[in-house]
N, C-alpha and C positions, 0 to 999 in steps of 0.2 A: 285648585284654581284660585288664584290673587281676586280677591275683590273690588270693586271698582271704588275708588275715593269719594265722598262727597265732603265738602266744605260748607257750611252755615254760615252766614258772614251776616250778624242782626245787630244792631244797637239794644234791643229791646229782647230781655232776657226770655217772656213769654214766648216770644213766635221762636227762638232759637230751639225752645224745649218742646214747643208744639211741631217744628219742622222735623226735629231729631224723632219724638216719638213715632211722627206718622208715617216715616221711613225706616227707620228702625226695629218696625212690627213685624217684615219678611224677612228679616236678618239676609239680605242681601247684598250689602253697604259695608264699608269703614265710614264713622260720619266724626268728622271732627268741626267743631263750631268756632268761631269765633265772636268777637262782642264790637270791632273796628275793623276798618277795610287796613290800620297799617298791621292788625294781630294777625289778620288773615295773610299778607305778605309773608310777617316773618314766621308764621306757620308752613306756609305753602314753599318757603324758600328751605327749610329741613323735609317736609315729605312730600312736598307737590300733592296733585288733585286730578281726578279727572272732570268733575263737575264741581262748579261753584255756583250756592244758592245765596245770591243777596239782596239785602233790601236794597233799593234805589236814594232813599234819602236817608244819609248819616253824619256823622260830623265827622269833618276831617274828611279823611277819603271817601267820598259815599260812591254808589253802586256803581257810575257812571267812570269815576276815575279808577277804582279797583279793576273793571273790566278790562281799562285801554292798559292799566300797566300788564296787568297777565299775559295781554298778548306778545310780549316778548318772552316768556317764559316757552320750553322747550321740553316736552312736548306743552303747547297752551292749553290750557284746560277751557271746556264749554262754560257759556255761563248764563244762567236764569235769573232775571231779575223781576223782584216784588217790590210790590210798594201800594201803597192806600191810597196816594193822591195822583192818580193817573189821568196824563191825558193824551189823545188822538198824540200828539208833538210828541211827547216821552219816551213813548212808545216805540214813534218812527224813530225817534232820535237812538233808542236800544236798542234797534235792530241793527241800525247801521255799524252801530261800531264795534258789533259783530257778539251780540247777545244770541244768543241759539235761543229762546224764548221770553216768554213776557207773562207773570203771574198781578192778581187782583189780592188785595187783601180782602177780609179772609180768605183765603184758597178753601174749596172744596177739598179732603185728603183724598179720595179717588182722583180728578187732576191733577194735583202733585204726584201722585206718584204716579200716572199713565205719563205726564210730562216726563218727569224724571228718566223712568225706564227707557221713555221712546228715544230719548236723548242719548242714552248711555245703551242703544242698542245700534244708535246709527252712528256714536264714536267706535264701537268696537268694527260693526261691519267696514268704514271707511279705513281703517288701521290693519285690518285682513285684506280689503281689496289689494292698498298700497304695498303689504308685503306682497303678496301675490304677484304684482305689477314689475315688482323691485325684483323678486326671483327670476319671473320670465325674462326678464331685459337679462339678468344674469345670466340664464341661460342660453338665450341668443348670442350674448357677446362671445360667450362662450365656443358656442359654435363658429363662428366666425373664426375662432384664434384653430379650432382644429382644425378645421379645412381647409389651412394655408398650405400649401404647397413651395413656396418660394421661402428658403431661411431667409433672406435678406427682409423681404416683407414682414415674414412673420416675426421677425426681430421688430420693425416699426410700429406693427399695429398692435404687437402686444407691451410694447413700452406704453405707448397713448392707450389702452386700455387699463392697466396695471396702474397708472400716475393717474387715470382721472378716479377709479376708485378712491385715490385721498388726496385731490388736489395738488400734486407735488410738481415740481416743474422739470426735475432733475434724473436722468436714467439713462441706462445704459444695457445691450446686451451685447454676447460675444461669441466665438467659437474658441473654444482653448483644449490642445493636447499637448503630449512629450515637447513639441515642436516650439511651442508657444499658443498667442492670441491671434485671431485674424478674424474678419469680415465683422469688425466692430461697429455696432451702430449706437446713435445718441441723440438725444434731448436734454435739451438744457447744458451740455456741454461742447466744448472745441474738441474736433478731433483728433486733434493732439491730446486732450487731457483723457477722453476717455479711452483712448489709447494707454496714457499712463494708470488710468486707475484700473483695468483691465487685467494687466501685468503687472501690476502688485499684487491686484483680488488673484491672480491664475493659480499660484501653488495651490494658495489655501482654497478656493471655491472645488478645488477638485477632491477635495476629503469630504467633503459634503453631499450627504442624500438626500437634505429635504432642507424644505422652507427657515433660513436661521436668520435674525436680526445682528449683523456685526459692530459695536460700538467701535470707535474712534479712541475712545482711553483706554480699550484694551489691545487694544492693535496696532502697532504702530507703524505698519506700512500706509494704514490709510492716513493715520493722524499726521505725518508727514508728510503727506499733500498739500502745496498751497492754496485750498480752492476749497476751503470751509465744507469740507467733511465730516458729521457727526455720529450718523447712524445711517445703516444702508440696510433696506429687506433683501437679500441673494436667494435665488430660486436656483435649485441645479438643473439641468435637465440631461440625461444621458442616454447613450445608444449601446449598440454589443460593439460597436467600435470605439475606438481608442478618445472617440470625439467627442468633450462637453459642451454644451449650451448654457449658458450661464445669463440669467437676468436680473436686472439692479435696478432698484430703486431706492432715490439718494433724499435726502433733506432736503430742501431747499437753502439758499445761502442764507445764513443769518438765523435759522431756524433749527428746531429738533424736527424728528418725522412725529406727527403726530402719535401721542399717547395710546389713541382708542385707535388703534389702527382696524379695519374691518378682515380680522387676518382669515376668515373661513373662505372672505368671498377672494383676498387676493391667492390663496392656495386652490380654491375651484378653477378661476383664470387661468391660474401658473400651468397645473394641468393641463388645460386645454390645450393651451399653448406646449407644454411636452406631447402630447401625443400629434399634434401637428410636425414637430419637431422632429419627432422618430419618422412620421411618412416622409415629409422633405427630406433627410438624408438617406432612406432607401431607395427613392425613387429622384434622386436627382440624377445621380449618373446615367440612369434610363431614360429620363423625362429629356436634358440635354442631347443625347444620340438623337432620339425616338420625335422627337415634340418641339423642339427649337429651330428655327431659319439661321442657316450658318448666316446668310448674309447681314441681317437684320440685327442679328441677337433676338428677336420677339420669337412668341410659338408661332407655328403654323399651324397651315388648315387640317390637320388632324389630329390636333387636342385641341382646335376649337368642337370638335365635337364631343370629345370627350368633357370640356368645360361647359359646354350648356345644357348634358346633359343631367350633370352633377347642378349646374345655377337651375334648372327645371325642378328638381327634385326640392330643391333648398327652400322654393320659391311655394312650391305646394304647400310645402308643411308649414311652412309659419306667415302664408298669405301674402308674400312678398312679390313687387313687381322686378323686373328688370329690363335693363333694353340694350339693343345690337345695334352697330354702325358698321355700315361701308363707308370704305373712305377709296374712292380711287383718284389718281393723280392725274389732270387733265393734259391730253396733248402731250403723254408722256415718251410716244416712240418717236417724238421728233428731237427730246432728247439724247437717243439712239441713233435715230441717223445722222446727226448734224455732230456730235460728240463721242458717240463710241459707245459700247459695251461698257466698259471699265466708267467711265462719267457717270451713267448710268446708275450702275450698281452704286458707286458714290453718292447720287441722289436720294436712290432707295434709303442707304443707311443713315443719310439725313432726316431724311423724312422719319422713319422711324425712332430716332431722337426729337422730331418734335410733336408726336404725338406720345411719348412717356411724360413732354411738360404738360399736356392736355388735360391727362388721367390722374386719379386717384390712385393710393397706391394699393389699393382693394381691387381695382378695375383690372380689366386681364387685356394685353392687345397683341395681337396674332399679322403674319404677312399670310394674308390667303392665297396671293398668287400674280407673279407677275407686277405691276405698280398697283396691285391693290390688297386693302389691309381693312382688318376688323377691329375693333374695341367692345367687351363685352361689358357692361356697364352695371355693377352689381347694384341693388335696390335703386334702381335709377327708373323713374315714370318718364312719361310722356316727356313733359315741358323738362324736366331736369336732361332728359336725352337731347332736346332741342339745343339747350345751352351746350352743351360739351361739342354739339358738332358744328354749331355755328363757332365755338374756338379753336376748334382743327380747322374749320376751313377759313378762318381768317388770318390764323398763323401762319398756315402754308403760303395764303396768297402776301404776306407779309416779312415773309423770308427771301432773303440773296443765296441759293444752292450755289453752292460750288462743284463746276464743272469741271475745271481744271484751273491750273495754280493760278491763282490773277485775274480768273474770272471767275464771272456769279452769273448766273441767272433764275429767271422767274418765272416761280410756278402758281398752277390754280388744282384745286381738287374741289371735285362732288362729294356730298354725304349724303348717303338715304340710312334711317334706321327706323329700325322697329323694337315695341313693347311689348313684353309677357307679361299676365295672357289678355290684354287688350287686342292688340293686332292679330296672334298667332297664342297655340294650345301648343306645338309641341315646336320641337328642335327646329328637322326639314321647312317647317312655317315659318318659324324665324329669320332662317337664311335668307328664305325664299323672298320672301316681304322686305327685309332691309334689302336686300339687292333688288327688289324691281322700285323702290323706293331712289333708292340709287342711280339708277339708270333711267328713271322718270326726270332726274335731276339733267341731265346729261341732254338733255335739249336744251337747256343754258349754258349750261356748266357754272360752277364758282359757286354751288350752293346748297342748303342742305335742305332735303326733304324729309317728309317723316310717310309710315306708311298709311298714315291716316287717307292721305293726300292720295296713294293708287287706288282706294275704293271710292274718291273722289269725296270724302267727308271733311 
């Protein structure tokens, strides 16, 4: 196990050799000293530090300016400062600018070194928590990218997951077999271009089993590109069918992909995202028959139960909230009688285009039946549910449907929704609560409630 750094940073050769000894007696340490706050610099700039012990008053850079420069250094090292002529001011003035403790000359060596330890027990535990913190979020992302059902979705959210691991603006993924590319999706580029660079990558990404970095000066389908192409990470992902998945991430313009790429964590993602990958293409031709409103394009009402009960389960295990809306269209069958069947059905499929502008493309939205329609709203609380229905229902009442050629009219819709497990424990409560939410609405109409509002809270 690596030892933890300490740096001595003294003018005065005695306390350097007295600080060294009295840490250096548990042989617990690397202790490297210095004699000036600039030695300490260019020490610390070859092997950095986790702890720095220095005097407060020195020539040239003393204790106070050594601190402030450290803290741009990466990871910053803690830092203890001593000094003989202390007062109440010094003190506050060291803490503030971010000294982790304050020693008296002569130090007691039982305080130094209880200081010492305690410091460099609560740098290490704060650096375990963080990774901790850093894996779970990893892992959740993670989950999110398997549980996509939708390739087109899961083309987007695994692009914006994969580019925010290393900040990149640029990516792209695709479907490609014998046939060619299709259902291309992209960030940071036109869809023309990612279209071109797609069918270039197609031959070659399809030799490919696993995670490769493709350079630009050995390639020269990409280096042909006019659209400043240098390095791309490609993920393959494949099925028992003839069909690849293919994901990209590009440079940015003007840039290389960074150096230190975090490749364990973008290969964990990548993953994910293929095992989503392989359920979406088994189950789409099923899920399509089975689980889509021919009229709408959206699901219906039975895969929304099959979706909250999979958002129920999701929601247990990592403590997650979510919430449901009705949305029904007010004063809808007088669109019917006055227009027809066929206007009608035209409305509907209006409507269901502007509640896809509404949503996230996480968020799931279903035709439950008739002029009325759900959105399941993934990690969405209370007030975050409020927002999304107050913008469906000002959309709607903000929109000219079209009836027939030449004419519009105007519509209003109610919203009532409910939060898991604020409002409701299981699925049937769910429903049950955004729709009498809903239909509490519906003595005004034009507006959205929540289910807070039917236990009258």
């Amino acid at each position: 196990m690596t030892k933890p750094r300490i740096m001595i940073v003294d003018d005065e050769v005695f306390f350097r050799r007295l600080y060294k000894d009295i840490l250096a007696a548990e042989d617990h340490y690397e202790i490297d000293t210095a004699g000036s706050g600039q030695e300490a610099l260019d020490a610390l700039a070859l092997r950095g530090a986790d702890l720095i012990l220095t005097d407060l008053v020195m020539p040239g850079i003393d204790g106070l300016a050594l601190l402030k420069r450290t803290r741009a250094l990466s990871p910053a090292p803690d830092v203890i400062l001593a000094t003989g002529n202390a007062t109440v001011e010094t003190a506050i003035q060291a803490l503030k600018s971010g000294a982790r403790d304050y020693l008296l000359k002569p130090c007691n060596p039982d305080q130094l070194r209880h200081i010492v330890k305690s410091c460099l027990e609560q740098r290490r535990l704060l650096a375990e928590n963080s990774l901790l913190q850093g894996q779970l979020r990893l892992y959740q992302r993670g989950q999110v990218l398997a549980s996509q059902l939708h390739i087109e979705t899961l083309f987007k959210v695994s692009l914006k997951t994969l580019m925010g691991e290393i900040n990149t603006g640029r990516g792209l993924a695709y479907l490609a077999n014998k046939n060619g590319v299709s259902q291309v999706s992209t960030i940071g580029f036109t869809d023309q271009e990612a279209s071109q660079i797609a069918e270039r990558l197609a031959v070659k990404t399809r030799t490919l089993s696993q995670a490769t970095i493709l350079q630009a000066v050995e390639n020269s389908e990409i280096a042909a590109m006019p659209i400043d192409l240098r390095s791309l990470w490609v993920f393959p992902m494949a099925t028992d069918s003839d069909t690849q998945g293919v994901l990209v991430v590009c440079n940015r313009a003007g840039e290389n992909l960074p150096a230190n790429l975090p490749i364990s964590n973008l290969v964990f993602l990548a993953e994910q995202a293929a095992l989503g990958f392989i359920n979406a293409c088994q189950f789409s031709g099923a899920r399509e028959l089975i689980y889509t409103d021919d009229l709408t394009g959206l699901y219906n009402h039975r895969y929304l139960h099959v979706a909250l009960e999979q958002e129920i389960r999701r929601s247990e295990r990592y403590g997650l909230e979510f919430s449901l809306a009705f949305i029904d269209l007010d004063l809808f069958k007088n669109i019917n009688d006055e227009y027809g069947h066929l206007a009608g059905s035209a409305v509907l499929r209006q409507a269901g285009d502007i509640l896809r502008e509404c949503v996230r493309e996480t968020d799931m939205l279903f035709r439950y039946g008739g002029d009325e329609f759900t959105a399941l709203l993934v990690e969405s609380g209370m007030h975050a549910a409020q927002k999304v229905a107050e913008r469906i229902r000002a959309k709607i009442e903000n929109y000219a449907f079209t009836t027939k050629p030449g004419h519009t009219q105007r519509m209003t819709a109610t919203v009532g929704h409910a939060t898991y497990p604020i409002h409701a424990k299981t699925k049937d409560q769910m429903i049950e609560l955004a729709d009498k939410a809903m239909y509490l609405g519906k003595h005004e109409r034009n507006v959205a409630r929540s289910a807070s509002e039917v236990f009258g809270t």
